[in-house]
Each structure stands twice: as structure tokens, then as C-alpha cells.
N, C-alpha and C positions, 0 to 999 in steps of 0.2 A: 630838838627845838621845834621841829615844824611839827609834832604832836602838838606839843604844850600850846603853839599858835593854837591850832587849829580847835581846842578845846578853851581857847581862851574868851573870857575873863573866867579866872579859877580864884578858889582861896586857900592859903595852904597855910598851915600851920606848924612849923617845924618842932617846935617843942615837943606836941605831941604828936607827931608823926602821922600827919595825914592832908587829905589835898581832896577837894569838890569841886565840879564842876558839872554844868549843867549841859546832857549828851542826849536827843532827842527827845524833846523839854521835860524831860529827866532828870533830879540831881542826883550823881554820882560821888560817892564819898568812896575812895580809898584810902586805907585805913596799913599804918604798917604796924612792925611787933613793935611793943613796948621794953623796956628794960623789965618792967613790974609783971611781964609775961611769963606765967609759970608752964614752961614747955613740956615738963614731966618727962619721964623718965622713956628711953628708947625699948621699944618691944618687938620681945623675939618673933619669929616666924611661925614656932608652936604659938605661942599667947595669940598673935593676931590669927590664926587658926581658928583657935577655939574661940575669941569672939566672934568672928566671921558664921561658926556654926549655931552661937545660939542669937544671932541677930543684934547683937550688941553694937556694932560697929554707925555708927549715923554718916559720918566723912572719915575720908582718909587721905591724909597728905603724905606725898615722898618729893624731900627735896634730894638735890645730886648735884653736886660740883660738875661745872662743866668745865672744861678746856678752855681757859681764857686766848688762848689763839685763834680758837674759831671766830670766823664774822658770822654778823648776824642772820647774814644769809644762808651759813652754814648750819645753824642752830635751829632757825624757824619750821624749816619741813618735819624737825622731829617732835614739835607741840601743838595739839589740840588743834582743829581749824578756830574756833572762836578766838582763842587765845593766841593764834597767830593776827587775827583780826585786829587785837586791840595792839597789837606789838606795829603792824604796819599801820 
């Protein structure tokens, strides 16, 4: 809740799944998945190999289940500094 203050007034729009706000007179649109989101199919270790050698790859996401017991203080040292940033 003291995030959501703190970036307030926002606009969010639940339908389609996303929320703006304005962060160092900035607008910031985060954006989540859609249902219409075609996530395609998961790829092996060889596959993303071989994209990785002929430069195919632009991003690359890994999500992972975490331990819903941890707090959040348990969780943050293991993410990215920026991205702890925006979590605190």
C-alpha cells in the first residue's frame, strides 16, 4: 500500500491488465500477461544453445516458483539491485 501511495495518482485498468503512473515526470505503464498471450512452447537447453550461438536470442525470461513462506525480505537479496529498487 505505501508503494501504490507513493506513486499516486495512477490509472489502472483491470480488464486489460495494466496500471500508469507518473515516476520522475515519467509515465510508467506496466503492462501484465493477457489471456490472448501466446507464450509458445518451453525450450530445451540444446535449442536455447543453439540460438544463443547464432545470435538469435534478443531477451530471455526465466521465471521459478518461489517458496511462498519466505518473506519478503528473504527474497529481495536474490533479485537484481534495480529490481529490488522498485520492490522496496
Amino acid at each position: 500500500m505505501d508503494w501504490l501511495e507513493l506513486h499516486s495518482p495512477m490509472e489502472i485498468h483491470w480488464a486489460e491488465k495494466w496500471l500508469q503512473f507518473t515516476h520522475c515526470q515519467q509515465l510508467i505503464k506496466l503492462q501484465g500477461i493477457l489471456p490472448s498471450t501466446n507464450l509458445g512452447a518451453n525450450v530445451s537447453l540444446y535449442q536455447l544453445q543453439a540460438l544463443d550461438k547464432t545470435d538469435t536470442i534478443l531477451y530471455f525470461v526465466k521465471l521459478q516458483a518461489l517458496d511462498t513462506n519466505l518473506s519478503t525480505n528473504q527474497i529481495i537479496p536474490f533479485l537484481p539491485p534495480d529490481l529490488q529498487d522498485v520492490l522496496h
